[in-house]
MARBA-3410 file (N, C-alpha, C, O; in Angstrom, 1 decimal):
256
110.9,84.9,102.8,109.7,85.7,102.9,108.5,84.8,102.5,107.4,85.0,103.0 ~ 108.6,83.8,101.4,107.5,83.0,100.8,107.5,82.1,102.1,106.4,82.2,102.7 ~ 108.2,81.4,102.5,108.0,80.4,103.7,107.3,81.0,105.0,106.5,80.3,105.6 ~ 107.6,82.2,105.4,106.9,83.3,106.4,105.6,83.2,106.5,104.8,82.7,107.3 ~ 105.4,83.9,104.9,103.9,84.2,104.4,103.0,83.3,104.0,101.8,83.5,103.8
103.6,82.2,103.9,102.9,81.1,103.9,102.4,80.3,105.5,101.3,79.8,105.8 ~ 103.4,80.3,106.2,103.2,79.9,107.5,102.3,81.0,107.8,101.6,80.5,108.7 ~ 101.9,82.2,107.7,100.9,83.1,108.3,100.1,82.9,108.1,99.3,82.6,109.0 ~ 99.6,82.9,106.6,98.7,82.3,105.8,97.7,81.0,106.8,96.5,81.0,107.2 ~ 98.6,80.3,107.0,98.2,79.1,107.6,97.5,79.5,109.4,96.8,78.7,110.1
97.9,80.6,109.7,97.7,81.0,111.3,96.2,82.0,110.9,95.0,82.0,111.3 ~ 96.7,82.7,109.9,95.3,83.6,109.9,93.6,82.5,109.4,92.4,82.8,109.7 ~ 94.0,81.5,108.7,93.2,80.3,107.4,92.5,80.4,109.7,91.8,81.3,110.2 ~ 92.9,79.5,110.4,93.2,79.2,111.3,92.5,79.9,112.5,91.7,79.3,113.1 ~ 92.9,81.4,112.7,91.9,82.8,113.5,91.0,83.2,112.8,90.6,84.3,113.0
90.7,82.6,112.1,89.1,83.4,110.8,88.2,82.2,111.1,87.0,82.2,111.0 ~ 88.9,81.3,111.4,87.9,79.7,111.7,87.2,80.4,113.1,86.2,81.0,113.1 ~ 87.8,80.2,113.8,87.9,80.3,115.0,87.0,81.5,115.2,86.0,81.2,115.7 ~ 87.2,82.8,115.0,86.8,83.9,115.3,85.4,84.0,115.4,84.7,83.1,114.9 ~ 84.9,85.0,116.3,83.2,85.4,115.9,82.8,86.3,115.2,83.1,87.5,115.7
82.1,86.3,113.7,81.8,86.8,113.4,81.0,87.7,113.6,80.9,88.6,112.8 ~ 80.3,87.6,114.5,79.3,88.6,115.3,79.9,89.4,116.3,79.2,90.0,117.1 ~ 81.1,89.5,116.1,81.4,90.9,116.9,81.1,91.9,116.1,80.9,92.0,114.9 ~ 81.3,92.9,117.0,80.9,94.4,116.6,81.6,94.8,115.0,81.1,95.2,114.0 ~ 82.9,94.6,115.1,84.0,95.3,114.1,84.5,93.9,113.9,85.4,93.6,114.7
84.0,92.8,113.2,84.9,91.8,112.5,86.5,92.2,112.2,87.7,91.9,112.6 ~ 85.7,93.1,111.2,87.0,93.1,110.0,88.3,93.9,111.2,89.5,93.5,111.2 ~ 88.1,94.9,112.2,88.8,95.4,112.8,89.8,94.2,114.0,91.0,94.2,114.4 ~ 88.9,93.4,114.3,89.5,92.4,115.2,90.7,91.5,114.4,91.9,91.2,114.7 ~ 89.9,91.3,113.0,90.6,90.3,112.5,92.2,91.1,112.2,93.3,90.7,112.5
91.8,92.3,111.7,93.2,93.0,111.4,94.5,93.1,112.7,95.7,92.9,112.8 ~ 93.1,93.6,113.7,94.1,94.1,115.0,95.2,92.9,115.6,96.3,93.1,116.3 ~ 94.6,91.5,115.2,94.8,90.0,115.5,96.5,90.1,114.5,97.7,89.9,114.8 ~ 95.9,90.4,113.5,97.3,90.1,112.4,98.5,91.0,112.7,99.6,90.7,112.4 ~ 98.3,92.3,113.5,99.1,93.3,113.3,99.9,92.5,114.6,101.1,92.5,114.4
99.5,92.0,115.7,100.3,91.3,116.6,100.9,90.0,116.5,101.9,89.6,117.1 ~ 100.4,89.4,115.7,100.7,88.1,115.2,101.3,87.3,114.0,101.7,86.2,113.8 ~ 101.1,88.9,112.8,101.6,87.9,111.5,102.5,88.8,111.1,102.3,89.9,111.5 ~ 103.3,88.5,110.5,104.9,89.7,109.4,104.0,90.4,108.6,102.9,90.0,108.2 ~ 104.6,91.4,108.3,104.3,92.5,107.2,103.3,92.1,105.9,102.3,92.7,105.5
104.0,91.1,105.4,103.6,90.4,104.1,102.3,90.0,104.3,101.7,90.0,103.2 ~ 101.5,89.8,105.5,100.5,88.8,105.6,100.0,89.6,105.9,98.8,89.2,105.6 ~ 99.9,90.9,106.5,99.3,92.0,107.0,98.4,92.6,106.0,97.2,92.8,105.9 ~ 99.6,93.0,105.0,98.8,93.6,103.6,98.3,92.7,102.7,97.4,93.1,102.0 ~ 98.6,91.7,102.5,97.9,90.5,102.2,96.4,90.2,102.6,95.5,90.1,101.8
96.3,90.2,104.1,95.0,90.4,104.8,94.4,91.4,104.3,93.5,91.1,103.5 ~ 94.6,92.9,104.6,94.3,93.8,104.1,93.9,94.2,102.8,93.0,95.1,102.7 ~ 94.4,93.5,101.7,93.9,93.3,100.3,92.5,92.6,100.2,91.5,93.0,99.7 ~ 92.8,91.5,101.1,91.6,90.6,101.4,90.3,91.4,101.9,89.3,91.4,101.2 ~ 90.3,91.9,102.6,89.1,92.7,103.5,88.8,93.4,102.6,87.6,93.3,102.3
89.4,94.2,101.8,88.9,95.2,100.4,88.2,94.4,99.6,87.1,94.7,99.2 ~ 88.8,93.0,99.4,87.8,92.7,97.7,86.3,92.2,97.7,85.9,91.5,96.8 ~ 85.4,92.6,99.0,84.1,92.0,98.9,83.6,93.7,98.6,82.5,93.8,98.1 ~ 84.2,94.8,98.7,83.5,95.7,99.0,84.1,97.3,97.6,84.2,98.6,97.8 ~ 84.2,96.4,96.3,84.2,96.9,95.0,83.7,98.3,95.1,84.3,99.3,94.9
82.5,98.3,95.4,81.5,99.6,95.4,81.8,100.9,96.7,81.2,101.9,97.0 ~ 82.8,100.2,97.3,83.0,101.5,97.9,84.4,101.6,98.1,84.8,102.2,99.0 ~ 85.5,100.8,96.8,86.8,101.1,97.0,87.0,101.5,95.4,88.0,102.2,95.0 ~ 86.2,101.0,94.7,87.1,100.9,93.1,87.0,101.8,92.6,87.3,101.7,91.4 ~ 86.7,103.1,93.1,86.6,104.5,92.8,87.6,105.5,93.2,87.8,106.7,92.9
88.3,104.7,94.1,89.3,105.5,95.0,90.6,105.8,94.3,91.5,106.7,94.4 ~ 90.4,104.5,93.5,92.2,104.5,92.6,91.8,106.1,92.1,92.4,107.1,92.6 ~ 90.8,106.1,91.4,91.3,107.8,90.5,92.0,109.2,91.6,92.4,110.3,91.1 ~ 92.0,108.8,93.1,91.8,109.7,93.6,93.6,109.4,93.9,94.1,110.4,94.5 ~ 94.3,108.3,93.5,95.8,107.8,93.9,96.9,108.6,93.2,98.1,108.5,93.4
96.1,109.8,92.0,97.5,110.4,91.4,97.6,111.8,91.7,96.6,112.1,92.4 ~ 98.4,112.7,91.5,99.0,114.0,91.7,98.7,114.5,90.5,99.4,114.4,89.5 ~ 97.1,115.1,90.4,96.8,115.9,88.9,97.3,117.4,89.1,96.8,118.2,88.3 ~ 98.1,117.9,90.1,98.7,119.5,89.9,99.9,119.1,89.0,100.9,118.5,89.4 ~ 99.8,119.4,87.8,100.5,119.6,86.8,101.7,120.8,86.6,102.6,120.8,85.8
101.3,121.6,87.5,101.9,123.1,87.3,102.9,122.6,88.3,104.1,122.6,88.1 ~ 102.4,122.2,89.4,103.9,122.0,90.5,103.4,122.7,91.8,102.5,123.6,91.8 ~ 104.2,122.2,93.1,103.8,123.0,94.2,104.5,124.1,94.4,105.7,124.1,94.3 ~ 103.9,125.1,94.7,104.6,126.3,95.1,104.5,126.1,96.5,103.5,125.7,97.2 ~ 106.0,126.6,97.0,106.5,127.1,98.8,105.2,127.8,98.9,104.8,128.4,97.9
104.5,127.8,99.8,103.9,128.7,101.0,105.0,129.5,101.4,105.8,128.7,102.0 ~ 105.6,131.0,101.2,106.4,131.5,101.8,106.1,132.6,103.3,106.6,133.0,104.4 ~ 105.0,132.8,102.5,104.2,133.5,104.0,103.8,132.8,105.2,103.1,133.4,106.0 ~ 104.2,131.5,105.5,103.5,130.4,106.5,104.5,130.9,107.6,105.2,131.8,107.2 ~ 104.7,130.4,108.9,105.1,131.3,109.9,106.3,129.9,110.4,106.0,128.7,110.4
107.1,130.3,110.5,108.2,129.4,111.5,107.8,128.7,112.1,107.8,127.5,111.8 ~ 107.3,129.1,113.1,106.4,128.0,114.2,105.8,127.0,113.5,106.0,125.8,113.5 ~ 104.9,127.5,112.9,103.8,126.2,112.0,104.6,125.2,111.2,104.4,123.9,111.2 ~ 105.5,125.9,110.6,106.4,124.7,110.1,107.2,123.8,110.7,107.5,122.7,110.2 ~ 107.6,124.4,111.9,108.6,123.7,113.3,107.7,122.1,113.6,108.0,120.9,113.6
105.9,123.1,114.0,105.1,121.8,114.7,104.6,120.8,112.9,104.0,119.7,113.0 ~ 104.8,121.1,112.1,104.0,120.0,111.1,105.9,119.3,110.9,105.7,118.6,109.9 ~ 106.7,119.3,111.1,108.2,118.9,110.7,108.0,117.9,111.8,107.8,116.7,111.5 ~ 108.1,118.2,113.0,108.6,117.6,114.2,107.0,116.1,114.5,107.2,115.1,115.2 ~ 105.8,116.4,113.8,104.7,115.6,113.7,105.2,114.7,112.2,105.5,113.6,112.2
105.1,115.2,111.6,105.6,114.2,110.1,106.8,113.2,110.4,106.9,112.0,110.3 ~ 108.1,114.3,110.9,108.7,113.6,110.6,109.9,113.2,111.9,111.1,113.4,111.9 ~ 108.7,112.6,112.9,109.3,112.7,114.1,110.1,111.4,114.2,110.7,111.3,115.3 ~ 110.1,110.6,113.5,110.6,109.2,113.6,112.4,109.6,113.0,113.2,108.8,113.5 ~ 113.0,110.7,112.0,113.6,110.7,111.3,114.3,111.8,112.4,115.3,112.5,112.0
114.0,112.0,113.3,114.8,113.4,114.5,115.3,112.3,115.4,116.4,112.5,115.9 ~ 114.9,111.6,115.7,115.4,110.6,116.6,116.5,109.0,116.2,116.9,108.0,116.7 ~ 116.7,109.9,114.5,118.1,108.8,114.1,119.4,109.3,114.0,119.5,110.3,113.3 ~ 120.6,108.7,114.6,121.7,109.4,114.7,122.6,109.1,112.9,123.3,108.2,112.5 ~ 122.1,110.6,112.1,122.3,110.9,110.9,124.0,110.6,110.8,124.2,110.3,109.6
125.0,110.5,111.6,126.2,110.7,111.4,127.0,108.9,111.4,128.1,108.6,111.0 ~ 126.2,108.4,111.8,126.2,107.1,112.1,126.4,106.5,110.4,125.6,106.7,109.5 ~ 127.6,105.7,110.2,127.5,105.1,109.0,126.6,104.4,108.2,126.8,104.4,107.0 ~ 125.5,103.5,109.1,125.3,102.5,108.5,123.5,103.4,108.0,122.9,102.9,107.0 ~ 123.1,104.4,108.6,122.4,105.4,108.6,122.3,105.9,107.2,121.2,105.8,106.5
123.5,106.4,106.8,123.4,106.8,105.6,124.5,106.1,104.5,125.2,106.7,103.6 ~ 124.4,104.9,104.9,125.4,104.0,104.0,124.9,104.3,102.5,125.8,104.6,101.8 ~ 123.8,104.3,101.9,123.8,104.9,100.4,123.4,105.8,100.1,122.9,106.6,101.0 ~ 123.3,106.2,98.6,123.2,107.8,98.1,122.5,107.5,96.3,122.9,106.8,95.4 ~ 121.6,108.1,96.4,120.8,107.9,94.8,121.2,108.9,93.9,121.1,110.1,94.1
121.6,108.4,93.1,121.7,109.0,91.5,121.5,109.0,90.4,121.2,107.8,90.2 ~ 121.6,109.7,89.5,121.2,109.7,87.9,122.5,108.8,87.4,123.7,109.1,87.6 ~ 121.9,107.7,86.7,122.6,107.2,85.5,122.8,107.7,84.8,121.8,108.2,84.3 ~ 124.2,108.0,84.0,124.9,108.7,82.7,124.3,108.2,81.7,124.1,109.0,80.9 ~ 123.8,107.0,81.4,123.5,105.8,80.4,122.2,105.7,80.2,121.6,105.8,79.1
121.9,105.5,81.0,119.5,105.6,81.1,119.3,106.6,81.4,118.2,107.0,80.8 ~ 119.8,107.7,82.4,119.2,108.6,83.0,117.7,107.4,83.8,116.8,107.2,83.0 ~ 117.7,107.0,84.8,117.1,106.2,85.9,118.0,106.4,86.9,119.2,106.6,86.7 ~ 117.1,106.5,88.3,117.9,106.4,89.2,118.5,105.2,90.2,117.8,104.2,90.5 ~ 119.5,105.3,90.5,120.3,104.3,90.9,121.1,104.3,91.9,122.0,105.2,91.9
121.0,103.5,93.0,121.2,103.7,94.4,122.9,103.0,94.6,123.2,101.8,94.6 ~ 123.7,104.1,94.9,124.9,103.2,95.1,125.1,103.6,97.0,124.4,104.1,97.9 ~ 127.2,102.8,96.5,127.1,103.1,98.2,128.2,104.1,98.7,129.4,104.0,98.2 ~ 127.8,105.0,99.8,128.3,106.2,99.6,130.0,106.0,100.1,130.9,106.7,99.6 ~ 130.2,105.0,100.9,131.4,105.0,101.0,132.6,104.1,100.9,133.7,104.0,101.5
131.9,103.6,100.0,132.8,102.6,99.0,132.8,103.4,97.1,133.5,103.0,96.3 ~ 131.8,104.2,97.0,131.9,104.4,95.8,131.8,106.2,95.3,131.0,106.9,95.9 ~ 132.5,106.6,94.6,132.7,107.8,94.4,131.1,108.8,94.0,131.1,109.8,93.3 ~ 129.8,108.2,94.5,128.9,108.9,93.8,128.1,110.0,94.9,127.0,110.4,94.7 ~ 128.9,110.4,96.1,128.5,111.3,96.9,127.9,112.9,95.9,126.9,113.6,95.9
129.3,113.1,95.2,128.8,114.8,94.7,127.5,114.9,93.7,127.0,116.0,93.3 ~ 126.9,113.2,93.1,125.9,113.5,92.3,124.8,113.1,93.2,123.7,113.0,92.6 ~ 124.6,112.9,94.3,123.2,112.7,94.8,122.4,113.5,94.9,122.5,114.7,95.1 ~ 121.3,112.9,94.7,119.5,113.4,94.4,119.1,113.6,95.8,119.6,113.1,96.8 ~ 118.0,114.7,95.7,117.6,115.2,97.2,116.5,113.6,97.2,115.5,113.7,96.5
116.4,113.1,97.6,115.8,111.3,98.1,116.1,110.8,99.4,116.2,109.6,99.4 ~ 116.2,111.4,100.4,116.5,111.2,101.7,116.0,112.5,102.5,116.6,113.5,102.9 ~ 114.4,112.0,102.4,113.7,112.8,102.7,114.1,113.0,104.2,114.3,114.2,104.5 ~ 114.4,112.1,105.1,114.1,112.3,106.6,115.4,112.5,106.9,115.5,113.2,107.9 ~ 116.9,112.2,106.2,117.6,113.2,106.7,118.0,114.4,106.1,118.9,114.9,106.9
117.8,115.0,105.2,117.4,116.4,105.0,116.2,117.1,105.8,116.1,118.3,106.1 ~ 115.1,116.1,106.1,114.1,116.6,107.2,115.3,117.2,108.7,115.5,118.3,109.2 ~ 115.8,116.1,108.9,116.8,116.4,110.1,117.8,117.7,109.8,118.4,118.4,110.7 ~ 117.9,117.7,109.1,119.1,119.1,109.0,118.4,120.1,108.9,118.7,121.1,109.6 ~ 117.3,120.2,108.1,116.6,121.4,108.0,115.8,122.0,109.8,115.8,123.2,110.1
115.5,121.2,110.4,115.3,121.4,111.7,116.0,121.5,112.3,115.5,121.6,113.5 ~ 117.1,121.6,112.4,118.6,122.0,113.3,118.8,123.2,112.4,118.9,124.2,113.2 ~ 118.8,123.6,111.4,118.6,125.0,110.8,117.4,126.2,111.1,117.4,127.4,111.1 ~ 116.4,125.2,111.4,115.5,126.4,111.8,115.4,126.5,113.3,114.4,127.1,113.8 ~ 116.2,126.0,113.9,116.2,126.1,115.4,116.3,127.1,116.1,115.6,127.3,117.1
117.1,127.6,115.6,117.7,129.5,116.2,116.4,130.6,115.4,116.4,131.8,115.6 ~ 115.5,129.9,114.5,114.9,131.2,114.3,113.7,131.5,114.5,112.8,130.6,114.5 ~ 113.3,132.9,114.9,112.0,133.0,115.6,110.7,131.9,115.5,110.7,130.7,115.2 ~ 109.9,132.5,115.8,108.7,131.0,115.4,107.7,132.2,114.7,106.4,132.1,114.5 ~ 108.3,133.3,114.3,106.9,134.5,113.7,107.3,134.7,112.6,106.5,134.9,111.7
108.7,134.6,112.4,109.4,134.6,110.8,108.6,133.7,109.8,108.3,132.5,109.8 ~ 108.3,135.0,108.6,107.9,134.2,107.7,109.1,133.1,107.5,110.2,133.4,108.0 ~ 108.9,131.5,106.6,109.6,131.0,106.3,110.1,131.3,104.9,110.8,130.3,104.4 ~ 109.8,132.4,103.9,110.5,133.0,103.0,111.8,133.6,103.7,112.8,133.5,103.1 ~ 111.6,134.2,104.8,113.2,134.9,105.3,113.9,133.7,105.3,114.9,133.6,104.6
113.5,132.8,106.0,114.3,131.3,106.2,114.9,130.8,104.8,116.0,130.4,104.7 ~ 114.0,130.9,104.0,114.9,130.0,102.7,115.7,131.2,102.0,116.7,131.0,101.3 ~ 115.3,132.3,102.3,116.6,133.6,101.2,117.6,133.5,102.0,118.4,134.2,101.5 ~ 118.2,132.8,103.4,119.1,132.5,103.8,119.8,131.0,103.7,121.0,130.8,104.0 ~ 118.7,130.2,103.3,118.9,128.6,103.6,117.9,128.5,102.1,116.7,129.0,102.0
118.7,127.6,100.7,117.7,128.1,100.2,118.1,126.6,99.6,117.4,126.2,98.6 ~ 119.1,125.7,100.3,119.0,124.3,100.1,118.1,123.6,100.6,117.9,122.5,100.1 ~ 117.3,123.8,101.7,116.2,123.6,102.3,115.0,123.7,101.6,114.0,123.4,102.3 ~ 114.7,124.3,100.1,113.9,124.2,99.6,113.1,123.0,99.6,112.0,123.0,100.1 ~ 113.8,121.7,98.8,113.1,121.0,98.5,112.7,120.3,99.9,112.1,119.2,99.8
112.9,120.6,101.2,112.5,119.5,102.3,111.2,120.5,102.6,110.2,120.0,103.0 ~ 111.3,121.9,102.4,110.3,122.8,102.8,109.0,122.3,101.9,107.8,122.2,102.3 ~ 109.4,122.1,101.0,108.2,121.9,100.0,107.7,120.6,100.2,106.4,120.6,100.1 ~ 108.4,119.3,100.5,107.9,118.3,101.3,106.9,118.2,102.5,105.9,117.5,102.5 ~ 107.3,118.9,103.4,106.8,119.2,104.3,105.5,119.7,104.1,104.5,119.0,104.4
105.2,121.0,103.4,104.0,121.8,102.7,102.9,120.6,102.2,101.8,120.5,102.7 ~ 103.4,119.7,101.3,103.0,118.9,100.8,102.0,117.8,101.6,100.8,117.6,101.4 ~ 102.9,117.2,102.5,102.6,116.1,103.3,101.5,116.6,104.2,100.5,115.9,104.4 ~ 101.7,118.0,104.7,100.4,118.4,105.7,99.4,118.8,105.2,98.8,119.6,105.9 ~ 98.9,118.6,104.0,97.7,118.5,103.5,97.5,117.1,102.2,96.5,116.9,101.4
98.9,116.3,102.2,98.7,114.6,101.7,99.4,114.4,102.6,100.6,114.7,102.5 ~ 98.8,113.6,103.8,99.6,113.0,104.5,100.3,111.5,104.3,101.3,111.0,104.9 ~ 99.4,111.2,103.2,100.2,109.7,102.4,101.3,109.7,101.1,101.7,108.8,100.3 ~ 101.6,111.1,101.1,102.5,112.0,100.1,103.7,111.4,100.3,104.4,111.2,99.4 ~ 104.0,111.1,101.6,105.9,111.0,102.4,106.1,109.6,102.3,105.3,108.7,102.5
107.2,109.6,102.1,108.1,108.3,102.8,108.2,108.9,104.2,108.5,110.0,104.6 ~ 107.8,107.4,104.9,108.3,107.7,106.2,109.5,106.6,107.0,109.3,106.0,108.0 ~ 110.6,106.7,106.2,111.2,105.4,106.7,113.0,106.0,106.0,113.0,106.9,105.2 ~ 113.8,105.4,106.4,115.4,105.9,105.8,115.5,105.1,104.3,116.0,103.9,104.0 ~ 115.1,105.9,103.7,115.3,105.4,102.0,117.2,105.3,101.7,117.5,105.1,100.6
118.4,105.5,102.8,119.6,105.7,102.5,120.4,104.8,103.4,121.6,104.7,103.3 ~ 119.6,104.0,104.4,120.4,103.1,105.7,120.8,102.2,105.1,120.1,102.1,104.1 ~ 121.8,101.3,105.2,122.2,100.1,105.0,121.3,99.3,104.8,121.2,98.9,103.6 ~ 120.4,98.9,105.7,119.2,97.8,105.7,118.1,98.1,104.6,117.1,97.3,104.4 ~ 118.3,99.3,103.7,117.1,99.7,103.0,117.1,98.0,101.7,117.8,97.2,101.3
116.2,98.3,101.7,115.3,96.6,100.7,114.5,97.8,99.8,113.4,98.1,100.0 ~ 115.4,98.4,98.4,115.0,98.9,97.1,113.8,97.9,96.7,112.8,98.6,96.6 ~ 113.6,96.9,96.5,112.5,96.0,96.1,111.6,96.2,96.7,110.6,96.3,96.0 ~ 111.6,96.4,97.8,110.4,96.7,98.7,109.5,98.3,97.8,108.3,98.5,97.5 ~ 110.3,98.9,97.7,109.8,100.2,97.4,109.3,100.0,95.5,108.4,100.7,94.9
110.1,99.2,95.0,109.5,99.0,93.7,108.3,98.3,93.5,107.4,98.7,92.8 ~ 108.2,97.0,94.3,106.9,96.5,94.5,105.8,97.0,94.7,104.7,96.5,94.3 ~ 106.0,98.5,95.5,104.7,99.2,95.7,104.4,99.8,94.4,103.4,99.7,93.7 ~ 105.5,100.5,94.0,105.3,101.6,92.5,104.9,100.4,91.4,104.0,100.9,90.8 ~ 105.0,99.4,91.1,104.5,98.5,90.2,103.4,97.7,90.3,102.6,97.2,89.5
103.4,97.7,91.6,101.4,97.8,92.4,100.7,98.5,91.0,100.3,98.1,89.9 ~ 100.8,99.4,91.4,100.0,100.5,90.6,99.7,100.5,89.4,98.7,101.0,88.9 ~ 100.8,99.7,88.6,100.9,99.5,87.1,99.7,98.0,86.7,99.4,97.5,85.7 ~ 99.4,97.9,87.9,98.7,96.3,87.6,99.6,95.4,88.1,99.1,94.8,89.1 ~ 100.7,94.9,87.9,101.8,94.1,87.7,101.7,92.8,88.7,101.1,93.2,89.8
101.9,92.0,88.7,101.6,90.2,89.2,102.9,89.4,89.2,103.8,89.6,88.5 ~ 102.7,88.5,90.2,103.8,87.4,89.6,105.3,88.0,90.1,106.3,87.4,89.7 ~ 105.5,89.0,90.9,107.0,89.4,91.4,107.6,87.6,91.4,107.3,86.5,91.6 ~ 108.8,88.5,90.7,110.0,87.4,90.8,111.1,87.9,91.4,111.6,88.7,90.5 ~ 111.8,87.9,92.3,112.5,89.1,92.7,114.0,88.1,91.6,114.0,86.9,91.3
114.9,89.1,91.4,116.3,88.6,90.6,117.1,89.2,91.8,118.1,88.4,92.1 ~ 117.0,90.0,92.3,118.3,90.7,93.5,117.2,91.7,94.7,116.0,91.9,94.7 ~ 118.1,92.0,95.3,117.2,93.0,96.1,116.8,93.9,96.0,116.0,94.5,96.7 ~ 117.6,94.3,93.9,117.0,95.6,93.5,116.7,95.7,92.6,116.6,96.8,92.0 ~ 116.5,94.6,92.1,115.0,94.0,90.7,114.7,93.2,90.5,115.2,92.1,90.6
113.4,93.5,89.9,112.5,92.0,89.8,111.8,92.0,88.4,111.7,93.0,87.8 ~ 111.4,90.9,88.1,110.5,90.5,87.1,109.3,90.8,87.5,109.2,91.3,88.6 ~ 108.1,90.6,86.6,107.1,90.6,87.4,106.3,90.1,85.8,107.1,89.7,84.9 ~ 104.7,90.1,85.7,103.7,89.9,84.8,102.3,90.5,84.4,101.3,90.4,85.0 ~ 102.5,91.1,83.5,101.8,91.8,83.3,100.4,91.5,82.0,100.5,91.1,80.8
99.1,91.7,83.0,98.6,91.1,81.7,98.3,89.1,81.8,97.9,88.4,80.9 ~ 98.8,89.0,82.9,99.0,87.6,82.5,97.5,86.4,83.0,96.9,86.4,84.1 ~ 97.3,85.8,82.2,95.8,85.2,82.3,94.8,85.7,81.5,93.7,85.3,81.3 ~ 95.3,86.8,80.9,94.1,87.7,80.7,93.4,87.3,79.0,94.3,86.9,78.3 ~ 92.5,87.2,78.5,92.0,86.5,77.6,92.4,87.6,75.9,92.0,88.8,75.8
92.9,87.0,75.1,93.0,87.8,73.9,91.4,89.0,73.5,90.2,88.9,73.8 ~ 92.0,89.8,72.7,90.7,91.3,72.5,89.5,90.2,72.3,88.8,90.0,73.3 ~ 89.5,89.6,71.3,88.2,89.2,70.5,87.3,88.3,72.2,86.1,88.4,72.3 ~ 87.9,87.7,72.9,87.5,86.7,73.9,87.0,87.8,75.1,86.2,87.3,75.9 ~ 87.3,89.0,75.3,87.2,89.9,76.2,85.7,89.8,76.4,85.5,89.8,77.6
84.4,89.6,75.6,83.3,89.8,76.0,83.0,88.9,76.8,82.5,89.4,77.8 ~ 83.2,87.5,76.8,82.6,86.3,77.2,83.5,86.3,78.4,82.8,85.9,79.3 ~ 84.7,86.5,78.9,85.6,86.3,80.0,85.3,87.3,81.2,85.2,88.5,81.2 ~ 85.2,86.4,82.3,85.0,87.3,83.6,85.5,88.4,84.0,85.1,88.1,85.1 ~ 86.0,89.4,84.1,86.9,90.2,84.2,87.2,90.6,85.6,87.7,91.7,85.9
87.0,89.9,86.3,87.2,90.0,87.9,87.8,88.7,88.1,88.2,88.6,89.2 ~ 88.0,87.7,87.3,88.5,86.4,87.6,90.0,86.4,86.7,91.1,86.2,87.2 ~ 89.8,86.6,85.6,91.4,86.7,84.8,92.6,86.6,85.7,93.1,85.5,85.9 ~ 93.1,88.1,86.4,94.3,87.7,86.9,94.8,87.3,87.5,96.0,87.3,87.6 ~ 93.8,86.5,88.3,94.7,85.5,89.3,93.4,84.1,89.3,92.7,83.9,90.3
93.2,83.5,88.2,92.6,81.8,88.2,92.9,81.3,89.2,94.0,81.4,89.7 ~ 91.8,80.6,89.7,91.7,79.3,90.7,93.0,78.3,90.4,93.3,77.9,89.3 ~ 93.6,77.9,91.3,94.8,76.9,91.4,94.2,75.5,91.1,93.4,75.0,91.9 ~ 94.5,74.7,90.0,93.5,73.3,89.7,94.8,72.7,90.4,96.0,73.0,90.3 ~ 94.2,71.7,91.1,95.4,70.4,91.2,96.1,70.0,90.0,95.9,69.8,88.8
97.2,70.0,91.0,98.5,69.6,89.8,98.6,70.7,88.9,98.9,70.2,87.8 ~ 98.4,71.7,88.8,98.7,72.5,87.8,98.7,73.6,88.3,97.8,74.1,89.0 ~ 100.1,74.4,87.8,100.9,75.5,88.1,100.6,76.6,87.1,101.2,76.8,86.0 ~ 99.6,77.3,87.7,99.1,78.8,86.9,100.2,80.1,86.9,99.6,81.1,86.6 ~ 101.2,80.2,87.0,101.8,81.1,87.0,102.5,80.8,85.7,102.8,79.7,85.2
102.8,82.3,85.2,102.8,82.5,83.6,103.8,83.8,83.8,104.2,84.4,82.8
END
């Protein structure tokens, strides 16, 4: 992945030369260019890029990144069958079109550690941890719950639906959720064979500040926290937009 992202690196350094800046939508060209041309890594990479000249109309947004309902979501039970059919089949249309029975599909299963209480992804059919799994597979419980509400009217409240189906809770409430935070969902098989757990920690430690990924396995990593950053008493005099990631000096390797 560092050899990838490096060779992109070098393709985008490369279409930013090149480009006109006097087009209409720079920043949009430049992105549209990367999404056909460079891997994932380099995408959001770019993407990070295009954010950091424009502080004053992003660095406000983090406060807006957390779930301050404290109390919890309550079911809409009065919402009508139909409505829920068309916001299921729009969210989570990518997850109706995977064949659920298929092994490699739902090759693992998340559960609670006896020992940390953390969750921990094993594999469902090599390992005895099927009867403790966590509802964490959002899109195929999305898929079952829509083969359950198939046969029922589209005027039925969906309270009749769950006093008969009432394991479908937590996908109902997912759904509720997502169609008024539509950046609320996973949209992708958190349980396939191919799933890359790292991937998904990377983002949650985004959040924390965290720097410096070192990955150890596919399903942890190191990372650095804090790092560069100038002791309390030095805080006045130190840039604070420069600390976490210093200029690269020749010959000298800033990672800490």
């Amino acid at each position: 992945k560092i050899a990838t992202l490096q060779s992109d690196l070098a393709k985008l350094k490369s279409f930013a030369v090149t480009m006109d800046v006097n087009d209409e939508n720079p920043w949009n060209t430049l992105y549209s260019w990367a999404e056909s041309n460079l891997g994932e890594e380099a995408q959001e990479c770019l993407a990070s890029l295009i954010l950091e000249p424009y502080g004053h109309l992003v660095d406000a947004l983090s406060d807006t990144m957390s779930d301050r309902d404290v109390v919890g979501f309550r079911i809409d039970g009065g919402m009508k069958i139909g409505t829920l059919k068309a916001a299921m089949t729009e969210i989570y249309d990518w997850a109706l079109d995977v064949d659920w029975q298929a092994k490699q599909n739902c090759a693992r299963a998340w559960y609670v550690s006896e020992e940390k209480l953390e969750p921990r992804l094993g594999e469902r059919f090599e390992e005895p941890v099927e009867p403790y799994e966590q509802p964490l597979a959002p899109g195929r419980d999305a898929a079952l719950a829509v083969d359950a509400l198939a046969p029922w009217s589209d005027d039925k409240p969906i309270a009749a639906f769950l006093l008969r189906h009432p394991e479908h809770r937590h996908t109902i409430r997912r759904v509720q959720i997502a169609m008024r935070a539509p950046y609320a969902e996973i949209r992708d098989n958190t349980i396939g064979s191919d799933l890359m757990p790292i991937d998904m920690l990377r983002c949650k430690l985004s959040f924390f500040g965290a720097t410096h990924f070192d990955p150890r396995s596919d399903r942890w990593v190191r990372i650095c926290l804090f790092g560069n950053a100038p002791y309390p008493e030095d805080l006045s005099q130190s840039p604070s937009d420069d600390w976490p990631y210093p200029p690269a000096e020749q010959g000298e390797n800033t990672r800490q």
